[in-house]
C-alpha angles and dihedrals in degrees: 000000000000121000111237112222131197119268083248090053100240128123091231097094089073121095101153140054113243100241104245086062107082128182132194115262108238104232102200100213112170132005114196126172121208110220104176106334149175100197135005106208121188095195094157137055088036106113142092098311098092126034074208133065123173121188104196107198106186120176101006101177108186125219090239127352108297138124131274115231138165136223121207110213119216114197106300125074095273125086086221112110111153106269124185111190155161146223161173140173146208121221143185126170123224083248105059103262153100100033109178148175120194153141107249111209088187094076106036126102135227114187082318117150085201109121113260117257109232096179127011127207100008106180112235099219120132092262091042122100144131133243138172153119130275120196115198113179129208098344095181105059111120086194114056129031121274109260122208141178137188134190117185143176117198142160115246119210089245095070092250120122126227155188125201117191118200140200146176157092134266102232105218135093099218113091125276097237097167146024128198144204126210138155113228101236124019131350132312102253095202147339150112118256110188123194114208121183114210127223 
């Protein structure tokens, strides 16, 4: 399909879709805000309705520097199902240097039931926070592995900013039924965490 663009060869004089392009409807299910927190738990709305969940976090402020993660629950009353994942990040700091694009072996995960970290070292000053986008796919297969997916852009204490990308499954067969959010070390100080199902 090709894609029409405007005479003047911008893409502003479409305001509509063609119809044999379709997109997925973003269904807002639960809005929680974290006010001094220790977790953020989502134990509802997660089930067979959508093949697509997305867990939005904006403005996550920590207590005191530390780094956001996430458990998947799987069943039982834990957010510890078994996760094997991968990363990597892009920095630049406010003065110019250390720009920087890497794997980071420190925050990846290898049959570990640890929680994943989403955003490591976020600084806790008043103008440092953390957001970003989670992706979690077909939670409820008792069949494949859970397959999930984070992009987030955060401060770091050390005035660089930087963006984690993370990747990975949850290797059970029994249904993802509830994520949390947790910082890993003291509480989330604020912040607005949104779960959409796709359809």
């Amino acid at each position: 399909m090709a894609i029409k663009v405007a005479n003047n060869q911008s893409l502003t004089a479409i305001t509509a879709l063609p119809s044999s392009v379709s997109g997925g409807a973003w269904n807002l299910l639960e809005t929680q805000t974290a006010s001094d927190s220790a977790t953020i738990s989502f134990t509802s709305n997660i089930d067979d309705t959508y093949d697509e969940y997305i867990f939005k976090y904006i403005n996550v402020h920590p207590a005191s520097n530390s780094y956001l993660t996430v458990g998947f629950r799987d069943g039982g009353s834990a957010y510890d199902a078994t996760k094997t994942s991968t990363d990597f990040y892009s920095q630049h700091g406010e003065d110019g240097t250390g720009a920087t694009l890497a794997y980071s072996d420190s925050w990846d995960l290898a049959q570990s039931t640890a929680y994943q970290p989403l955003a490591p070292d976020v600084g806790d000053g008043n103008d440092e926070c953390a957001s970003g986008t989670m992706w979690l796919y077909k939670p409820s297969s008792t069949v494949f592995v859970k397959y999930y997916m984070a992009e987030t852009s955060q401060y770091h204490p050390s005035d660089y900013s930087q963006v984690w990308y993370m990747g990975g499954y949850c290797n059970v067969t029994a249904a993802i039924d509830g994520v949390q959010f947790k910082m890993s070390s003291g509480n989330i100080g604020s912040g607005t965490f949104k779960l959409y199902g796709i359809s």
